[in-house]
DSSP file (Angstrom, degrees, kcal/mol; ACC not computed):
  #  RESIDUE AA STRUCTURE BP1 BP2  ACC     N-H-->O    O-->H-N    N-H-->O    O-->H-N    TCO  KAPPA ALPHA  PHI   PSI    X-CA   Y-CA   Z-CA
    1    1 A X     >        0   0    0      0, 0.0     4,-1.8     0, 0.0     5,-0.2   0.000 360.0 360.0 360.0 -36.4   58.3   97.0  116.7
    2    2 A X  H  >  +     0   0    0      2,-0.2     4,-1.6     1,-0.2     0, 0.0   0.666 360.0  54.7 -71.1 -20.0   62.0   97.2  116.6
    3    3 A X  H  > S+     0   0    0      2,-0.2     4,-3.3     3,-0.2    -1,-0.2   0.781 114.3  48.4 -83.9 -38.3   62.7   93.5  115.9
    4    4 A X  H  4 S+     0   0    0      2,-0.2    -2,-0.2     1,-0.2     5,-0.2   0.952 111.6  47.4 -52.4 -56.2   60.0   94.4  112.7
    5    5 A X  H >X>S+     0   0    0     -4,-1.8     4,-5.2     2,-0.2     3,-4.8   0.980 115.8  45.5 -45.0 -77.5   62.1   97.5  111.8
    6    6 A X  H 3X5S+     0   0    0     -4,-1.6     4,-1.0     1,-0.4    -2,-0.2   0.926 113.6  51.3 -55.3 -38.8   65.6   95.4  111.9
    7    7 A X  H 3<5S+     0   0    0     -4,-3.3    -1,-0.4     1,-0.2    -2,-0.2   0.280 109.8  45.7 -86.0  29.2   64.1   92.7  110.1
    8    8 A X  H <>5S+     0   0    0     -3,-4.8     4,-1.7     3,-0.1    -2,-0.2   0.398 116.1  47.6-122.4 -28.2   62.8   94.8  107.3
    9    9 A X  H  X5S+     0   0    0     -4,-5.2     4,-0.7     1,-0.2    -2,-0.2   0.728 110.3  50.1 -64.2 -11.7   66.1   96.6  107.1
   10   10 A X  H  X<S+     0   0    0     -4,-1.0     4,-0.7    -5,-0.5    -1,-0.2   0.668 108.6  51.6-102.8 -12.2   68.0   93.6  107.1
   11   11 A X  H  > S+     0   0    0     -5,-0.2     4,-0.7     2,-0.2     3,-0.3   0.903 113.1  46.6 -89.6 -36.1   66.0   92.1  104.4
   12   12 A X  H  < S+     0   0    0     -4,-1.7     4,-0.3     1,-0.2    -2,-0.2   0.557 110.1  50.9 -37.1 -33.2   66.4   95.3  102.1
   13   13 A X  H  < S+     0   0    0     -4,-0.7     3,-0.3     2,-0.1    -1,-0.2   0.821 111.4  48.6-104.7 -41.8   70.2   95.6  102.7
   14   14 A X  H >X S+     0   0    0     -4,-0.7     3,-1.3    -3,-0.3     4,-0.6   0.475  85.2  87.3-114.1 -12.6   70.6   91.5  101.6
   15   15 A X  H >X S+     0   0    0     -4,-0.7     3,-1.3     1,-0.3     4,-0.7   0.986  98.7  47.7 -53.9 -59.7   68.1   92.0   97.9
   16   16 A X  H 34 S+     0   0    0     -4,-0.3    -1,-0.3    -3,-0.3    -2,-0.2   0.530  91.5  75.4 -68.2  10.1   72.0   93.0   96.6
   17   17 A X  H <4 S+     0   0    0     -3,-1.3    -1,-0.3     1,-0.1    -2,-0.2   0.820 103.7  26.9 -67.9 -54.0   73.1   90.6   97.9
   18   18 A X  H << S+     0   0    0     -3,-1.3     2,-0.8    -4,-0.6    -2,-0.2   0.295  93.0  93.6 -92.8  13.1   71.9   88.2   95.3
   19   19 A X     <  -     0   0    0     -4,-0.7     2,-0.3    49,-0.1    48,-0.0  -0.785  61.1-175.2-104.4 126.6   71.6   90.5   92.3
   20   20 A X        -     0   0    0     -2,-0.8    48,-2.0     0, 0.0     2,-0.3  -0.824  30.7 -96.8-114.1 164.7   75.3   89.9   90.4
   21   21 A X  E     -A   67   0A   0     -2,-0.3    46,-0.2    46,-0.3     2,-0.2  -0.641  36.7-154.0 -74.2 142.0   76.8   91.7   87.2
   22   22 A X  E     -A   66   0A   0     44,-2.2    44,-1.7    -2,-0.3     2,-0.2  -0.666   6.9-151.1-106.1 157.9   76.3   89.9   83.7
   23   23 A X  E     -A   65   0A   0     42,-0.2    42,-0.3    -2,-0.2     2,-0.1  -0.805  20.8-171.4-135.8  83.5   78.5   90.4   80.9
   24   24 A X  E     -A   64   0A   0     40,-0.9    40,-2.1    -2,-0.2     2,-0.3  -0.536  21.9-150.1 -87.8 156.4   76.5   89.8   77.3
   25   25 A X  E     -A   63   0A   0     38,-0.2    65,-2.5    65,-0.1     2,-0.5  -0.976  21.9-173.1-103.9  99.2   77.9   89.7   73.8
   26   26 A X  E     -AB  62  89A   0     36,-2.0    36,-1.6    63,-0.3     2,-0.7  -0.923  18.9-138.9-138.5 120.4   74.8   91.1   71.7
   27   27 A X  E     -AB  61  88A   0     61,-2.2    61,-1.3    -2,-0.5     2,-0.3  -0.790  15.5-159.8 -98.8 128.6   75.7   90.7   68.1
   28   28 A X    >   +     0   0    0     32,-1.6     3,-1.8    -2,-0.7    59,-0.1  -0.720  15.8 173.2-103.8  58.4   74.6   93.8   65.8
   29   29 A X  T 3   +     0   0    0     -2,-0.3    -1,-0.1     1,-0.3    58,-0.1   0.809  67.3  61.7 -55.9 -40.6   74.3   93.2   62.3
   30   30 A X  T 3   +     0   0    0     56,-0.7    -1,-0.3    30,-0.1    57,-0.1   0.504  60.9 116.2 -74.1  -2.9   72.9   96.3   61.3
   31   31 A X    <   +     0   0    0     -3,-1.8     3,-0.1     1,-0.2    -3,-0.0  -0.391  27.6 164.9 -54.5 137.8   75.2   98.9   62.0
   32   32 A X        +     0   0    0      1,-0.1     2,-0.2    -2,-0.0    -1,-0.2   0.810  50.0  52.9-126.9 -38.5   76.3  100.4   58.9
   33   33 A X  S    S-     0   0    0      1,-0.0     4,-0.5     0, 0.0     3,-0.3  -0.517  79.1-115.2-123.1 142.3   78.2  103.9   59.7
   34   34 A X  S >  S+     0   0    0      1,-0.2     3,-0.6    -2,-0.2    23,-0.2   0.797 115.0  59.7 -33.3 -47.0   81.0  104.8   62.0
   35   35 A X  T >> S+     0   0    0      1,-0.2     3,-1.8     2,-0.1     4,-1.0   0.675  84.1  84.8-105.6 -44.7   78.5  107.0   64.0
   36   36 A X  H 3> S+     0   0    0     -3,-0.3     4,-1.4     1,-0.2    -1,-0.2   0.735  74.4  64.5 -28.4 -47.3   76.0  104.0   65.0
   37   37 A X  H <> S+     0   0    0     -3,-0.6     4,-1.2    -4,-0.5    -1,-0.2   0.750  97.0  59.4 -54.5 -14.7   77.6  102.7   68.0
   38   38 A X  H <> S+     0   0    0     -3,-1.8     4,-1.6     1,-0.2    -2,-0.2   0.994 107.5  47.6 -65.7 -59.5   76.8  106.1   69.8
   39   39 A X  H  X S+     0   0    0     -4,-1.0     4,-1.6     2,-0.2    -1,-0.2   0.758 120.9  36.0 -62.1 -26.4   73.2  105.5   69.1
   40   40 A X  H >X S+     0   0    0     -4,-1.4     4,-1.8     2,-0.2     3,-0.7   0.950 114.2  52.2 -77.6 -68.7   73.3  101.8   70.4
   41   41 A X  H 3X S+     0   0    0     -4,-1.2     4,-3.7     1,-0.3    -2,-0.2   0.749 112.5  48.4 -19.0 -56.2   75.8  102.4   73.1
   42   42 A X  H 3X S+     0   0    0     -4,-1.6     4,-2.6     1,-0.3    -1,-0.3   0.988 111.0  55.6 -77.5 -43.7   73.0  105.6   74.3
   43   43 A X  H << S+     0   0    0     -4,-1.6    -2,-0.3    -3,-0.7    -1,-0.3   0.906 111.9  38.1 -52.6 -46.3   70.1  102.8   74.0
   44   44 A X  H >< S+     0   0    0     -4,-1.8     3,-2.4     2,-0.2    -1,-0.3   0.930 110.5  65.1 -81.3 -33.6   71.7  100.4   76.4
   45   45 A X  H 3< S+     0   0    0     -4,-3.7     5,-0.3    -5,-0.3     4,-0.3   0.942 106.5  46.4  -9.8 -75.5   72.9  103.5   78.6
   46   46 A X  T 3< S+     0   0    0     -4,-2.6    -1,-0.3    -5,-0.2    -2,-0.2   0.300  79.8  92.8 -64.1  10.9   69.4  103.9   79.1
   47   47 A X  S <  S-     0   0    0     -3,-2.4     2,-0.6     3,-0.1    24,-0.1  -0.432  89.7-115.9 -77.9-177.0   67.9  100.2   80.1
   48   48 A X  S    S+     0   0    0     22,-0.3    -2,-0.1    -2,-0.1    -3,-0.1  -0.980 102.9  46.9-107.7 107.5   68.3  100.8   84.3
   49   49 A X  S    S+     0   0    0     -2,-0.6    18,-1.6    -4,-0.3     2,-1.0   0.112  74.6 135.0 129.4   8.0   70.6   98.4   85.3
   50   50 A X        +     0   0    0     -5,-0.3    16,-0.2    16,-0.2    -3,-0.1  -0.615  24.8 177.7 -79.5  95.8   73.1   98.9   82.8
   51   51 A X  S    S-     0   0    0     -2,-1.0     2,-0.3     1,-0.1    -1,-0.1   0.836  70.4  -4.3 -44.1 -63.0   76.7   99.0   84.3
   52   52 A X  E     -C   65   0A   0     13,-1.1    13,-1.2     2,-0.0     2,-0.5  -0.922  54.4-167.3-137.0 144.4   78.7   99.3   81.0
   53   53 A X  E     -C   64   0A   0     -2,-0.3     2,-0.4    11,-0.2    11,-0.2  -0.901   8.8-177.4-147.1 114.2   78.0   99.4   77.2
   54   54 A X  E     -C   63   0A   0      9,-1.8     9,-4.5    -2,-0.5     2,-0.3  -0.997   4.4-172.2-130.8 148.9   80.8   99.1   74.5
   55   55 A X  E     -C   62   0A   0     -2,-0.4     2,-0.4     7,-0.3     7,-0.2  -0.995   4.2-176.9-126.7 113.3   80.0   99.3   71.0
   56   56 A X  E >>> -C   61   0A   0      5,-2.9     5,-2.0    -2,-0.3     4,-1.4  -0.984  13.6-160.9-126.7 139.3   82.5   98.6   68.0
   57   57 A X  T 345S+     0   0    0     -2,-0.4     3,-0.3     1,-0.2    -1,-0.2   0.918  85.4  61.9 -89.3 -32.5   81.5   99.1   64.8
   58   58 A X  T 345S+     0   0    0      1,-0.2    -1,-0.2     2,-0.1   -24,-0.0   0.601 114.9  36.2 -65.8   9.6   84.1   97.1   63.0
   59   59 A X  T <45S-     0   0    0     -3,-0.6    -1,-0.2     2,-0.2    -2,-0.2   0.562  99.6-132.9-115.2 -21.1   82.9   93.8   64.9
   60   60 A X  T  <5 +     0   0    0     -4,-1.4   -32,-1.6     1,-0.3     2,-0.3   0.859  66.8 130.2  78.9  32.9   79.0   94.8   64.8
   61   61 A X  E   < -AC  27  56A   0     -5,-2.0    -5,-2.9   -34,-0.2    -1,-0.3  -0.918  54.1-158.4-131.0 177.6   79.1   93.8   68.5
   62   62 A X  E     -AC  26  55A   0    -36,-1.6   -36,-2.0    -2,-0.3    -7,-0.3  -0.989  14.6-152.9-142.2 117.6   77.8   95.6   71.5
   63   63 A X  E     -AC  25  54A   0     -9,-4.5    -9,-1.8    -2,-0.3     2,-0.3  -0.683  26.9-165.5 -99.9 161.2   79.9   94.0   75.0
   64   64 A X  E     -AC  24  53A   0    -40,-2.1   -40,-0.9    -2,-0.2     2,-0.4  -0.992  22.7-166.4-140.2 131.1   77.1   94.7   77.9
   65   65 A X  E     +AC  23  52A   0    -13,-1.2   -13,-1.1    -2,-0.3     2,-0.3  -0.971  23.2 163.7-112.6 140.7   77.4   94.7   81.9
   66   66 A X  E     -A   22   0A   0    -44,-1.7   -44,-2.2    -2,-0.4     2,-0.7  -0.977  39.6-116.9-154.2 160.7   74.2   94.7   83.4
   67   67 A X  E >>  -A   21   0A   0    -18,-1.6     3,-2.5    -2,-0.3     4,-0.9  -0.921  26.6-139.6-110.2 111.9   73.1   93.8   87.2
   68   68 A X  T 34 S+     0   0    0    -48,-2.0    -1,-0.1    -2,-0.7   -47,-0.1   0.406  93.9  64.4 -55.5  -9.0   71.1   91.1   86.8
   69   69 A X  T 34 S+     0   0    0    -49,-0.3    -1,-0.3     1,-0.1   -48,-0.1   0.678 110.3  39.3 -33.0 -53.9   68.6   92.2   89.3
   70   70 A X  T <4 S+     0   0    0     -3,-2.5   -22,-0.3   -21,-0.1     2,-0.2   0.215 119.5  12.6-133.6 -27.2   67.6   95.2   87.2
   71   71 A X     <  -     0   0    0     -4,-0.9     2,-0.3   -22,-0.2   -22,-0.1  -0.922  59.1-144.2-157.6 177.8   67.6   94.3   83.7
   72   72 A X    >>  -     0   0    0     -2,-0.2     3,-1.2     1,-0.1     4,-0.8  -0.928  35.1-103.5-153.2 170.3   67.7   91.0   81.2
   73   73 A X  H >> S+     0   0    0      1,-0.4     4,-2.4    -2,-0.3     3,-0.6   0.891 117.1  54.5 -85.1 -47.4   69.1   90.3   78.1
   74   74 A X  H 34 S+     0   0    0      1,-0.3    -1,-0.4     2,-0.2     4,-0.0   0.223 109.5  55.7 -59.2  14.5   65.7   90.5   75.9
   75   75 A X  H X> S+     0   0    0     -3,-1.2     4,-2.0    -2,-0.3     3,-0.8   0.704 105.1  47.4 -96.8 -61.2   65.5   93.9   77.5
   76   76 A X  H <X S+     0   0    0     -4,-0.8     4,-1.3    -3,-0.6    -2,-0.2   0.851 114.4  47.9 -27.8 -66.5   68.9   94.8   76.2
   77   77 A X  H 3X S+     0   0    0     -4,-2.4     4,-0.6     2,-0.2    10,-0.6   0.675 108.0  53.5 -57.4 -36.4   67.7   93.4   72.8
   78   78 A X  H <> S+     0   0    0     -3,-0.8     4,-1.6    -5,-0.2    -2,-0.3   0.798 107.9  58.2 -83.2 -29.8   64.3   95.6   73.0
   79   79 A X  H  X S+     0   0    0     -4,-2.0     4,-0.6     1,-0.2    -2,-0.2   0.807 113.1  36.1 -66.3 -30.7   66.7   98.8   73.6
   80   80 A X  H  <>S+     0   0    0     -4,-1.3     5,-2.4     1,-0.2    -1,-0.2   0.697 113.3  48.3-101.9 -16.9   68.3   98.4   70.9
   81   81 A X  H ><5S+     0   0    0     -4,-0.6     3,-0.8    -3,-0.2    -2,-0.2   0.806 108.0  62.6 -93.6 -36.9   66.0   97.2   68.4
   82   82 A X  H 3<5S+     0   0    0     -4,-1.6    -2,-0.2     1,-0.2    -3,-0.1   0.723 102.3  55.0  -1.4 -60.1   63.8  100.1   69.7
   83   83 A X  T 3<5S-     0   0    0     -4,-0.6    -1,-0.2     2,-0.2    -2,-0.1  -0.212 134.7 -84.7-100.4  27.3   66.9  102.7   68.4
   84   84 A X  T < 5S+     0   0    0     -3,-0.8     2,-0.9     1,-0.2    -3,-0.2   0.597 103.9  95.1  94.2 -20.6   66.8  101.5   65.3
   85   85 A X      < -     0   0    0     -5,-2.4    -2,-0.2    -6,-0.1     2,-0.2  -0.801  58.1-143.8-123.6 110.2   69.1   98.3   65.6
   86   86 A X        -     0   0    0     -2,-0.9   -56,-0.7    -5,-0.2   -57,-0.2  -0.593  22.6-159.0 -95.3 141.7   68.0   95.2   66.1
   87   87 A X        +     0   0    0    -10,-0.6     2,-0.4    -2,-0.2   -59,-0.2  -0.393  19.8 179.8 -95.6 165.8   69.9   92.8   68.2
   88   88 A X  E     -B   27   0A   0    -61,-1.3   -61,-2.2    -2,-0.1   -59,-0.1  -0.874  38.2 -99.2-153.2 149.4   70.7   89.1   69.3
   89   89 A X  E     -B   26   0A   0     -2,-0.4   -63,-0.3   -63,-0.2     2,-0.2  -0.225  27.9-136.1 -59.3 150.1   72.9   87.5   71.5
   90   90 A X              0   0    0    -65,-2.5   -65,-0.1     1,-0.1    -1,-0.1  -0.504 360.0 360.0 -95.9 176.2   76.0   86.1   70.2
   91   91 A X              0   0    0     -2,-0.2    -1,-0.1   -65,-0.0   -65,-0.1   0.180 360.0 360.0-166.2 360.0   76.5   82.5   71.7
């Protein structure tokens, strides 16, 4: 029972193990108003597994950290298109 126990903790503790931070570029054409990045910026807040979210409106872009584990970029892209701004990766 104990060997069960350590191997189910030790497989639980090593799932982060493989999950890394991403860093996306998600290009935002529709922002029009100073006051828009707030609303994107709170839309990627809210995906779970989102590290970091910056939003500038004078580039239209949205920089993203996200733990790849936990979220994916078409996720990212449904959050935002969701709030009103639809997104796409920039490449």
């Amino acid at each position: 029972m104990k060997k069960l126990l350590l191997t189910a903790l030790l497989t639980l503790s090593s799932m982060n193990v493989f999950a890394e931070i991403q860093t996306v570029t998600l290009d935002v054409p529709t922002m029009n108003c100073a006051t828009c990045p707030i609303t994107v910026k709170k839309s990627l807040k809210n995906v779970d597994g989102v590290e970091k979210a910056e939003v500038t409106y004078g580039t239209k872009l949205a920089v993203v950290s996200y733990d790849d584990a936990k979220t994916n970029v078409d996720a990212l892209i449904k959050a935002t298109t969701d709030a009103g701004y639809p997104s796409k990766l920039k490449k």
